[in-house]
C-alpha positions as a printed NumPy array, in Angstrom:
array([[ 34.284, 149.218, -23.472],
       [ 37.59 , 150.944, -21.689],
       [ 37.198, 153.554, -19.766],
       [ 40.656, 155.513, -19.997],
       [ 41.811, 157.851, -17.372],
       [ 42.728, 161.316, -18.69 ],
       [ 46.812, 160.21 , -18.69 ],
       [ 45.354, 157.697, -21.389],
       [ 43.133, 159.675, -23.486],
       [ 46.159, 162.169, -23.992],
       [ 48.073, 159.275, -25.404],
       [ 45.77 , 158.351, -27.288],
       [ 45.401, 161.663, -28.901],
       [ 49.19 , 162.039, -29.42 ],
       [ 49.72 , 158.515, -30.923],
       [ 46.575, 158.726, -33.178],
       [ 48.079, 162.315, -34.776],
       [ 51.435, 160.37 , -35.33 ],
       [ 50.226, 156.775, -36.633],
       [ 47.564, 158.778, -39.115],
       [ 49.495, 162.032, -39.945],
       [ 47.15 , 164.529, -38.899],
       [ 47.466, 167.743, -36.629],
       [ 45.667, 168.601, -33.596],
       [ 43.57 , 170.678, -35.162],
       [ 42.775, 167.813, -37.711],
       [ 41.885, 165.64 , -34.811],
       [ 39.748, 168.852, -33.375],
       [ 38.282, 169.126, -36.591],
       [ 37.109, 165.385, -36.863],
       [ 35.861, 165.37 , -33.227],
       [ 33.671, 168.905, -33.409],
       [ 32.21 , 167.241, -37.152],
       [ 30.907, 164.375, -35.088],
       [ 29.239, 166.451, -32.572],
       [ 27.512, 168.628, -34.979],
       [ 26.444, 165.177, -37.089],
       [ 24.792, 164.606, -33.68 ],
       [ 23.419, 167.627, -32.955],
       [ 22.088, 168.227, -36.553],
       [ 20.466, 164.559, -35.967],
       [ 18.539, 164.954, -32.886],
       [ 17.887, 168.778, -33.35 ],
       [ 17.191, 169.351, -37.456],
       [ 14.574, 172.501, -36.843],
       [ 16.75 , 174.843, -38.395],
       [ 14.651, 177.62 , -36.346],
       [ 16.248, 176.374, -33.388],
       [ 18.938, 178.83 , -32.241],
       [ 21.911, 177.655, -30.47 ],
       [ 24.29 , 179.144, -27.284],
       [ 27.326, 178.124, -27.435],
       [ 29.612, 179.209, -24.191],
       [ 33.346, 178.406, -25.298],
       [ 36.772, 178.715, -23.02 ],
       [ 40.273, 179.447, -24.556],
       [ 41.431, 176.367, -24.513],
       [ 40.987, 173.333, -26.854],
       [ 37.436, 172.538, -25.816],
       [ 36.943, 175.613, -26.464],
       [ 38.227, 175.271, -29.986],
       [ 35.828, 172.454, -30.145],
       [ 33.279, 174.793, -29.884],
       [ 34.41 , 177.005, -32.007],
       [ 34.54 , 174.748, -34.962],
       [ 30.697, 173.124, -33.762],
       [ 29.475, 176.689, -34.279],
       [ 31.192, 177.181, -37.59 ],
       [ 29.295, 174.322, -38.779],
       [ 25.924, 174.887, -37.431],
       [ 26.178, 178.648, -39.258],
       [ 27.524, 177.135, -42.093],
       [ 24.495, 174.878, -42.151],
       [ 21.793, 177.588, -41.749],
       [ 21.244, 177.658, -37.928],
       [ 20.844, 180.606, -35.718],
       [ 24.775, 181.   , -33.86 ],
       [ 25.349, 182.897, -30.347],
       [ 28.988, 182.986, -29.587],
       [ 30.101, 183.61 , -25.832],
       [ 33.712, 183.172, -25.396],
       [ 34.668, 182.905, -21.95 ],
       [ 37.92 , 184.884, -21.782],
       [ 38.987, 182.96 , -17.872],
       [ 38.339, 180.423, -19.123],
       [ 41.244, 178.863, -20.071],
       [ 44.618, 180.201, -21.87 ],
       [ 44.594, 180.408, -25.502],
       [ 46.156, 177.056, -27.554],
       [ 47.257, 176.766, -31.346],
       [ 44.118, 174.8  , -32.179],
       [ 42.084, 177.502, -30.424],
       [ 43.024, 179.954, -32.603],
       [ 42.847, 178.333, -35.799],
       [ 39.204, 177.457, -34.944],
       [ 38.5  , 180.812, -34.039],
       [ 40.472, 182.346, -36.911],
       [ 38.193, 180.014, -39.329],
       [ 35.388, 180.869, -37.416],
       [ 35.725, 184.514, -38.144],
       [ 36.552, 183.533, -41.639],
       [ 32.988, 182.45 , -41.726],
       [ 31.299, 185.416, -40.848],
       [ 30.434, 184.746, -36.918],
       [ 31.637, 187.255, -34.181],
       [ 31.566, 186.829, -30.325],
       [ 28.646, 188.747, -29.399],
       [ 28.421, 188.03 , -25.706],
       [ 25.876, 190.087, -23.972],
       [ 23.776, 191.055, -27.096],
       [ 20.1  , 189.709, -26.739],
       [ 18.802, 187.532, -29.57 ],
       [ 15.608, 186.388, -30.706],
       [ 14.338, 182.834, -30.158],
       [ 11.31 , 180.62 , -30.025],
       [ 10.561, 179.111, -26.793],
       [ 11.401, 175.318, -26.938],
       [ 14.106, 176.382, -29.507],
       [ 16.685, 177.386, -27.946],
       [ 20.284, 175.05 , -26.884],
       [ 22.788, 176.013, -25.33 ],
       [ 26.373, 174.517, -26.171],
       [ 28.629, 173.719, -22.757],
       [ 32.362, 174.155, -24.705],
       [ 33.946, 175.857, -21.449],
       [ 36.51 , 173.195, -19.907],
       [ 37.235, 169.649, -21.479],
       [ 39.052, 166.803, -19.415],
       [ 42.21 , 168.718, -18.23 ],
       [ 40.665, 170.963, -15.352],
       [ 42.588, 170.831, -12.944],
       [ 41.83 , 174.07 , -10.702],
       [ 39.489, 175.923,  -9.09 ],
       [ 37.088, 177.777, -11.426],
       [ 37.271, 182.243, -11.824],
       [ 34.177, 183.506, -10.869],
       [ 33.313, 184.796, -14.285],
       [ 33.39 , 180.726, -15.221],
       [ 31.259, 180.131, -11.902],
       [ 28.82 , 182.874, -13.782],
       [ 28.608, 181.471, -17.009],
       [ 27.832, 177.936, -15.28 ],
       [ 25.153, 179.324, -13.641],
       [ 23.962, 181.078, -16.325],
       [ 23.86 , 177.795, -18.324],
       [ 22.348, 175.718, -15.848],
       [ 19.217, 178.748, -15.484],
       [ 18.829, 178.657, -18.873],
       [ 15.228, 177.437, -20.598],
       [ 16.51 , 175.61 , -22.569],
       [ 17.98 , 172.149, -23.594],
       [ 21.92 , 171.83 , -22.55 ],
       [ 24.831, 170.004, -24.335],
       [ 27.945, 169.682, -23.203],
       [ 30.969, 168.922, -25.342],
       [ 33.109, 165.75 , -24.115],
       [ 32.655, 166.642, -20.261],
       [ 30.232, 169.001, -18.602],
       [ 32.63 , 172.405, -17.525],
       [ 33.505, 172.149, -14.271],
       [ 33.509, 168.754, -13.587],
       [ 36.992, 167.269, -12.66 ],
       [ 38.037, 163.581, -13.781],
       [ 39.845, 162.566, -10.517],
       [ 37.887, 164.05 ,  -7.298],
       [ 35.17 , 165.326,  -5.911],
       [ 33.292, 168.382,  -7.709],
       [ 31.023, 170.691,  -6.635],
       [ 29.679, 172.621,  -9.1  ],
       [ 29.206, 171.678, -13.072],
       [ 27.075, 172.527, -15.541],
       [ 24.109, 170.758, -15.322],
       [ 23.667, 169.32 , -19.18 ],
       [ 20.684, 167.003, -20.667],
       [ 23.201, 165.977, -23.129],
       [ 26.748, 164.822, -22.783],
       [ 28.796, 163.992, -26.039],
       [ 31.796, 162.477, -25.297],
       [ 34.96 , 161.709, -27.834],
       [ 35.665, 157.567, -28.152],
       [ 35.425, 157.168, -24.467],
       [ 33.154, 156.956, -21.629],
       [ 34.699, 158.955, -18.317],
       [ 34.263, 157.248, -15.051],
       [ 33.546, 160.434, -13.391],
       [ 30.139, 160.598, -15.554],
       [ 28.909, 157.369, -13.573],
       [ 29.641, 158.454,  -9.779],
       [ 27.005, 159.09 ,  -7.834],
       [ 27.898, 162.456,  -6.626],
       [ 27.938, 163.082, -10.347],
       [ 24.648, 162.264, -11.556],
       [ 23.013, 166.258, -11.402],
       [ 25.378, 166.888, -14.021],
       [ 24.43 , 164.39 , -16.64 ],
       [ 21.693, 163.229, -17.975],
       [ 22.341, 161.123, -21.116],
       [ 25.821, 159.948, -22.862],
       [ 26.308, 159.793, -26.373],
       [ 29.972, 158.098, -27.042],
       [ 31.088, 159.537, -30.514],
       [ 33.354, 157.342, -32.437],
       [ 36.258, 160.12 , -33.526],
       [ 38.462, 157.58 , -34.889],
       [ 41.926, 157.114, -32.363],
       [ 43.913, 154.753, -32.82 ],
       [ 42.485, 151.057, -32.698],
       [ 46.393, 149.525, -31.593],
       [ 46.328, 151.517, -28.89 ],
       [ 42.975, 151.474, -27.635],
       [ 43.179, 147.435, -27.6  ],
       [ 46.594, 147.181, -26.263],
       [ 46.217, 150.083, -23.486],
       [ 45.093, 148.316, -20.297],
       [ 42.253, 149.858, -18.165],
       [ 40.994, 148.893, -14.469],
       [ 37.614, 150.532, -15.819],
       [ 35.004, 149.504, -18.309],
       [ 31.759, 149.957, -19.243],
       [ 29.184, 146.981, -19.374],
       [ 27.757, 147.793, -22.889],
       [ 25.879, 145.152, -25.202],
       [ 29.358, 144.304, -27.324],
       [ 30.653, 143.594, -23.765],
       [ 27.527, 141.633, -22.895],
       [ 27.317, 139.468, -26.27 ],
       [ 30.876, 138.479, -25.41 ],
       [ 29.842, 136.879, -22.127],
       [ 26.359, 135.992, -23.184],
       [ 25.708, 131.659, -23.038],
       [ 22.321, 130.867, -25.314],
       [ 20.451, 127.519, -24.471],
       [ 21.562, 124.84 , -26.272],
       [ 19.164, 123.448, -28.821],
       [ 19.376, 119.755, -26.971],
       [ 19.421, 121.5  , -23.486],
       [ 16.605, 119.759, -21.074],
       [ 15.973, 120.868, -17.402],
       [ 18.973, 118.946, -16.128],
       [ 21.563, 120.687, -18.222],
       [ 19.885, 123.705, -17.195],
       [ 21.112, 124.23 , -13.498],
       [ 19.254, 124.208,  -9.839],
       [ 18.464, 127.169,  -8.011],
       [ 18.073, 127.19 ,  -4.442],
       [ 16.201, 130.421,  -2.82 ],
       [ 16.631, 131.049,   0.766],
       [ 14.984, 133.529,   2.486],
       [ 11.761, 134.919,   3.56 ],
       [ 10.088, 135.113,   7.039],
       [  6.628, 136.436,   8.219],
       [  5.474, 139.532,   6.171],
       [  8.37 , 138.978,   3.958],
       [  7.507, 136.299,   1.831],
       [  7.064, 137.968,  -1.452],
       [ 10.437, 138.524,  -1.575],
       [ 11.646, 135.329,  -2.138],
       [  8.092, 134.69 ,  -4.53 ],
       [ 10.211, 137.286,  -6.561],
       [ 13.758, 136.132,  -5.932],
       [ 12.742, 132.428,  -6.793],
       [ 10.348, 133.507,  -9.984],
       [ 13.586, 135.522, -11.567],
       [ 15.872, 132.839, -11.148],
       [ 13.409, 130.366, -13.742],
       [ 13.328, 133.02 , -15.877],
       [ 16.814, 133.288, -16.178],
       [ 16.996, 130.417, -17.662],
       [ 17.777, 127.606, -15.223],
       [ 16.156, 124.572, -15.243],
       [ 15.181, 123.87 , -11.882],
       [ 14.07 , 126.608,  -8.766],
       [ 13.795, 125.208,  -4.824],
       [ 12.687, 128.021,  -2.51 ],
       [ 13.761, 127.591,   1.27 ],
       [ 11.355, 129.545,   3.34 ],
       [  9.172, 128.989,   6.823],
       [  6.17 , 127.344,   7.09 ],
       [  4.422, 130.885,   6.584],
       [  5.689, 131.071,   3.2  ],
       [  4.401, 127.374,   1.88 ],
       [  0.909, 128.092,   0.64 ],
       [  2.156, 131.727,  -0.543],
       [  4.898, 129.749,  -2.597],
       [  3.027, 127.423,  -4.376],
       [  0.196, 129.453,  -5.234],
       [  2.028, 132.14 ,  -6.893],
       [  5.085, 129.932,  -8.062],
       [  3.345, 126.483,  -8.686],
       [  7.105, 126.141, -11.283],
       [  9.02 , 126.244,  -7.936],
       [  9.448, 123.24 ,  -5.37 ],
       [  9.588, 124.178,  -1.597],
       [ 11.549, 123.079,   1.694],
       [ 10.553, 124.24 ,   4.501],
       [ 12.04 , 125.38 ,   8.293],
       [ 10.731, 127.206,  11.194],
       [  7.559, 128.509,  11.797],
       [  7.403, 132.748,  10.997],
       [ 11.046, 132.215,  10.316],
       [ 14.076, 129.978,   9.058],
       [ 16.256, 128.48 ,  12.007],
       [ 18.307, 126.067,  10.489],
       [ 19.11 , 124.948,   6.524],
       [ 19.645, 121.696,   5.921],
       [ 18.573, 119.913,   2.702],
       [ 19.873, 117.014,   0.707],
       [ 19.321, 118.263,  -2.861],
       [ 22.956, 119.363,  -4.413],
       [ 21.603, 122.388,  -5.985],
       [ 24.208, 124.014,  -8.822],
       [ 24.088, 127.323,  -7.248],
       [ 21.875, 129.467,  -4.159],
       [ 20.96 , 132.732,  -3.476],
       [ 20.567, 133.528,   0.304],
       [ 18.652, 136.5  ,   1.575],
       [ 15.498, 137.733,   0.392],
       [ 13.414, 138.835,   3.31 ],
       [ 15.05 , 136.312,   5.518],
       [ 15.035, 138.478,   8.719],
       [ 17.576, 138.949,  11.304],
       [ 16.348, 136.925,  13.904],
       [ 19.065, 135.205,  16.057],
       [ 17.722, 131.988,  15.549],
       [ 17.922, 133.262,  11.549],
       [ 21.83 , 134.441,  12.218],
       [ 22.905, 131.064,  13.864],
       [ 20.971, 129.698,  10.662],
       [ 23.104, 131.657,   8.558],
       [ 26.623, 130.549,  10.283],
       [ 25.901, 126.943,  10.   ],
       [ 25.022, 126.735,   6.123],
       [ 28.292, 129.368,   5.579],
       [ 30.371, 126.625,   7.5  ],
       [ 29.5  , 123.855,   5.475],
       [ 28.174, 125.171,   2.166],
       [ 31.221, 125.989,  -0.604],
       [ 29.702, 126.216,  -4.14 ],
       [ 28.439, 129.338,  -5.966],
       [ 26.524, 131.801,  -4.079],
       [ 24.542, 135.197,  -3.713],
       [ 24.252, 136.996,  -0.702],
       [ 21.569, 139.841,  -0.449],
       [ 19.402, 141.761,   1.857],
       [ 18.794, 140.702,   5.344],
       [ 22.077, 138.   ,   4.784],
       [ 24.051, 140.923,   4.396],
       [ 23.111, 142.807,   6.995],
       [ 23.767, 139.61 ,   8.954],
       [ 27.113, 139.45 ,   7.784],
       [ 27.461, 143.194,   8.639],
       [ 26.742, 142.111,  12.228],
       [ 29.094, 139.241,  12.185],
       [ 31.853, 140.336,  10.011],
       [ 34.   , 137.308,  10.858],
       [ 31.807, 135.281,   9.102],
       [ 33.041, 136.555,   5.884],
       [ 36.212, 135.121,   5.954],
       [ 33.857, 132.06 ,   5.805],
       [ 32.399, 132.736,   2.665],
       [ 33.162, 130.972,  -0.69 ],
       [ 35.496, 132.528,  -3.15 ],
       [ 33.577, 134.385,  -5.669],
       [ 30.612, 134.554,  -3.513],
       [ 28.666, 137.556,  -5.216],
       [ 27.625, 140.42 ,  -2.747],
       [ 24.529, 142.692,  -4.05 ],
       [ 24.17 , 145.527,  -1.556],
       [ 22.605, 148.775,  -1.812],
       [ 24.243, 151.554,  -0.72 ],
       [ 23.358, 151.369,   2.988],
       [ 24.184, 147.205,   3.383],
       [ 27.599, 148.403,   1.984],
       [ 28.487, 151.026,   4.42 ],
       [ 27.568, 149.113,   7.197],
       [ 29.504, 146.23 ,   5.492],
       [ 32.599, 147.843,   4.742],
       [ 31.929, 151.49 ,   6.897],
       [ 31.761, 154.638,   5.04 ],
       [ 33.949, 156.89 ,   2.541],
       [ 34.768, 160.452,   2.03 ],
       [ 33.548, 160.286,  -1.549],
       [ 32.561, 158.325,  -5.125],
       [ 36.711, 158.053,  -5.368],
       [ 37.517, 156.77 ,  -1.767],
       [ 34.281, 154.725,  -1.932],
       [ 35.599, 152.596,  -5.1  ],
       [ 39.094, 152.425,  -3.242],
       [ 37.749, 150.872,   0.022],
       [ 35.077, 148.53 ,  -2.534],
       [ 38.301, 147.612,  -4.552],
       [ 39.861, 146.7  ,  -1.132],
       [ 37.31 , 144.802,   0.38 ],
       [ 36.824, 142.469,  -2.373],
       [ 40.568, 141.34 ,  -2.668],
       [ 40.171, 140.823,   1.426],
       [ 37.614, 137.859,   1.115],
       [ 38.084, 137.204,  -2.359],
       [ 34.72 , 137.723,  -3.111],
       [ 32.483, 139.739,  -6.605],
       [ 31.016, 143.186,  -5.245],
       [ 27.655, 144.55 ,  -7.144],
       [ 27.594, 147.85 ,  -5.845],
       [ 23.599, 148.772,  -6.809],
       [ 23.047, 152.406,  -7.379],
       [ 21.929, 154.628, -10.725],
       [ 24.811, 153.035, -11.715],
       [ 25.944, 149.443, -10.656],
       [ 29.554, 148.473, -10.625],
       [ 30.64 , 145.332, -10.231],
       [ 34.019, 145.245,  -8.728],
       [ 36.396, 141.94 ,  -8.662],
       [ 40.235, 142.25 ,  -7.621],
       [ 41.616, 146.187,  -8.84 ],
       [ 38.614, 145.844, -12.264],
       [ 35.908, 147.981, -11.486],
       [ 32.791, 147.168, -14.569],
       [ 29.571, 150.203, -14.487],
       [ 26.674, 149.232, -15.988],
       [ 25.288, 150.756, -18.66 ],
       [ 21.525, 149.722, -18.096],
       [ 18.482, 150.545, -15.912],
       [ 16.683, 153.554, -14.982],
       [ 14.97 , 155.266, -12.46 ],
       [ 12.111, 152.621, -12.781],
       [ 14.111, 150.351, -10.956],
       [ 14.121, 152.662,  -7.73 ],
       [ 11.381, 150.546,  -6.132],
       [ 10.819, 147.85 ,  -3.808],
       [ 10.782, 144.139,  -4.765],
       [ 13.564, 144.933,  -7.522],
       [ 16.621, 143.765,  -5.661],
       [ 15.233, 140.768,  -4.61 ],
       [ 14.609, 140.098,  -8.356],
       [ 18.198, 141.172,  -9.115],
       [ 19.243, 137.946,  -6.935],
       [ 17.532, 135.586,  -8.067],
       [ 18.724, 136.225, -11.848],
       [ 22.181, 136.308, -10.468],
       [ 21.584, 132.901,  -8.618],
       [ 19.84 , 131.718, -11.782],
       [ 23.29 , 132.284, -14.277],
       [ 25.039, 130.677, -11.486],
       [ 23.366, 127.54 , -11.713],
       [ 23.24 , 127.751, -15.395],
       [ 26.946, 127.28 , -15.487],
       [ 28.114, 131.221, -15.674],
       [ 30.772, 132.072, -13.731],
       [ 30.554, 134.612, -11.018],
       [ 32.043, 137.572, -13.201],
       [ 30.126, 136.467, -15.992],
       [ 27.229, 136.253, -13.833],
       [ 27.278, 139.624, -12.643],
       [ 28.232, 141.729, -15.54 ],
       [ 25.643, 139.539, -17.706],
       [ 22.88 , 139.687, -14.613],
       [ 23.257, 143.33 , -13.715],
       [ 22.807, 144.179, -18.037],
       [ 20.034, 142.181, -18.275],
       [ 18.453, 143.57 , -14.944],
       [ 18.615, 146.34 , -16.1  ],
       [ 17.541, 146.34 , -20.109],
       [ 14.298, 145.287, -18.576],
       [ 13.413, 148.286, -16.956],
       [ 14.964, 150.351, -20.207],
       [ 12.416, 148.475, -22.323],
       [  9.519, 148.508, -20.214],
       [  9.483, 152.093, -19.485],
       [  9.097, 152.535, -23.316],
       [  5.274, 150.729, -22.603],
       [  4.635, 151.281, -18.899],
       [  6.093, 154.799, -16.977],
       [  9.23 , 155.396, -14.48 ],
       [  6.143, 155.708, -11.718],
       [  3.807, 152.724, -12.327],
       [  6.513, 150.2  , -12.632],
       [  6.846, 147.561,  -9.934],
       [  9.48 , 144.52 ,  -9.416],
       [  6.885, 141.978, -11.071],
       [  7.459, 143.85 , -13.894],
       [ 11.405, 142.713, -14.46 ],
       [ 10.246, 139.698, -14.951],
       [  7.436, 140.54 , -17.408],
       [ 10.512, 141.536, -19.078],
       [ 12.904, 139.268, -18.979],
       [ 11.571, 137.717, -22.103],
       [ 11.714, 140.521, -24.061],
       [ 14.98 , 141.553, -22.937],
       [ 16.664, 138.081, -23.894],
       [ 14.645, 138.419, -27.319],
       [ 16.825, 142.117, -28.052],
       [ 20.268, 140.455, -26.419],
       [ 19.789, 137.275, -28.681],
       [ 19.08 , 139.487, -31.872],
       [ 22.099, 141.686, -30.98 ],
       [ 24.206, 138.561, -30.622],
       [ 23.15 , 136.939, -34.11 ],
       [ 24.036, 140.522, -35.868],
       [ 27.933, 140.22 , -34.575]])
């Protein structure tokens, strides 16, 4: 799915009314009747009351016309308009002119009745256009909002948040519903206190433009997924299915590339070789008897060399930084050129020796976390000059960033993808490591490396979003992806076969 800047989302607006004959209030209308089919969905006790905070201009209006319909429909309406916030538009006043119409007043400051756990309040303050610093009395209705007891939803952005840089205070919603498109700002990191959960509310622009409007943003969603999504073929044997090659582990760090090697079967390729020190043989084989094993080094690996010609490898997990390890690491780069993942301990080897990149192969996928990235690329001011200097360093050495946070973009040339999978489950050790080897696994399936990634990061992630549904946030571990895994290709293969 696109993710349009605000430049784009105007245009869309403004062809939509032309192609389909409507007015901006029409279009106001159509939105605000979507939100309230939402609201009325996931809220239908018509005891609860809701507060709805509206500015002057047109997101304002959309809350206007929300409250019209929640009185009309028999709930308990607050109205708060926010008079700084915002100057007055056309649609504004129509929605507040058929607002009054309806028998609903402004009655800011007059206390209400309400049961606890009933009570919503409704964030229409400031949509996508705010540009400026926020009056005070909008800084006081924020807070106000975000102190409130009860359950917060904000209307296409939360007020106060700004599209293009760095904000620093927003109302703090549990609910964001947001018109056609997703908004990049809602996936930043410095973002996250301010949303919760997205709801993407079809309001009908128009389709021409929308396909034929390009975007360096998109969201990784499941019709995104199903696109990119290879099934085994029915005649497929373990030799069509691709070999895996794991390298990594050293002494006390062998589990890591147990995991790393385990995830990359259960991907889906045929065949998984782990490449680990002697340390790691007996600990392989017992918990892995599916995986063969080459061995190097004693505690830890000091040279790879193999004969096997495997389809793709994953080089990392719990390797170690030894120097023996880093000379290790140079050697293979210099004479290995097929399809690769680099992770962990290779990373921060690379981060050491950042000449070696320009040795890496073209497409090589890079997984770091957000500390192996700033010591592989050096910091950034914030979210916006972070995604600048990521978009940078992956034209530089040609190479597919997967930028792991709450939200993971992948980032190839100037196309930045966010995920739209995974929770705070995944916030644990061991999960990375298992993030490689399914990455390492598509590889050698035949995928290729933006495939890979987009496809590996979704599915990483829809395996924490299911298990959390049996399991909790706390009590799950890495082994747990790929408990998963199944399950999670069982709900992308059934999504796939209803296209």
């Amino acid at each position: 799915m696109k993710i349009f800047e605000t430049i784009n989302i105007r245009e869309a607006d403004k062809i939509t009314i032309s192609n389909q004959g409507i007015t901006y209030y029409e279009l106001m209308e159509r939105a605000a009747h979507e939100a309230f089919l939402w609201i009325k969905k996931h809220f239908p006790d018509k005891e609860t009351t809701f507060h709805v905070f509206c500015g002057r201009g047109n997101n304002g209006g959309d809350g206007l016309v929300i409250s019209r319909y929640l009185h009309l429909d028999g709930y308990p309406v607050k109205l708060d308009i926010v008079s700084e916030a915002g100057q007055p538009t056309p649609e504004f006043e129509t929605a507040l002119q058929q607002l009054i119409d309806s028998g609903i007043k402004d009655n800011a400051g007059e206390d209400y009745p309400y049961e606890k756990g009933k009570l919503i309040y409704v964030d229409a303050l400031f949509g996508i256009g705010l540009n400026r610093n926020l009056p005070q009395t909008v800084i006081d209705a924020i807070k106000k909002i975000n102190h409130c007891d009860g359950h917060v939803i904000s209307i296409d952005v939360p007020s106060g948040l700004f599209m293009d840089k760095e904000t620093d205070i927003a109302v703090e919603s549990d609910y964001v519903l947001t018109f056609q498109f997703p908004k990049l700002a809602f996936y930043l990191p410095g973002n996250k206190k301010f949303i919760n959960r997205i709801a993407i509310l079809d309001i009908g622009l128009d389709a021409e433009f929308i396909n034929n409007t390009p975007s360096p943003y998109f969201l990784i969603d499941r019709i995104e997924i199903s696109h990119r999504y290879r099934p085994v073929a029915p005649n497929a044997h373990k030799g069509t299915q691709g070999h895996a090659l794991i390298i990594g582990g050293s002494y006390g760090k062998i589990g890591a590339v147990c995991l790393s090697a385990k995830a990359a079967l259960k991907s889906g390729c045929g065949l998984v070789t782990a490449y680990i020190p002697e340390c790691g043989y007996t600990v392989m084989q017992s918990y892995f008897p599916e995986a063969m094993a080459l061995t190097d080094g004693r505690e830890h690996i000091t040279a790879i060399n193999f004969e096997l010609k495997p389809k793709a490898v994953g080089l990392g997990p719990g390797m170690g930084q030894h120097p023996e390890t880093q000379q290790a690491v140079k050697g293979f780069l210099e004479r290995y050129d097929g399809p690769m993942v680099i992770d962990a301990d290779a990373l921060n080897i690379l981060s050491q020796n950042k000449d070696w990149l320009s040795l890496l192969p073209e497409h090589t996928i890079l997984t770091p976390h957000p500390g192996e990235l700033e010591r592989l690329m050096g910091g950034w001011e914030n979210d916006f000059d972070k995604i600048s200097k990521m978009i940078a360093f992956t034209k530089q050495y040609n190479v597919v960033l997967v930028a792991k946070d709450a939200h993971t973009m992948v980032i190839y040339g100037d196309v930045v993808y966010i995920n739209s999978t995974g929770n705070a489950a995944l916030a644990t050790g061991g999960t990375g490591d298992c993030l490689t080897g399914i990455l390492t696994g598509l590889l050698a399936q035949g995928y290729n490396a933006i495939d890979a990634a987009l496809f590996g990061v979704y599915l990483h992630g829809f395996t924490a979003d299911i298990a959390i549904s049996e399991t909790s946030i706390q009590a799950f571990t890495a082994s747990d992806i790929l408990q998963y895994l199944g399950k999670a290709y069982l709900k992308i293969d059934a999504d796939c076969s209803q296209k």
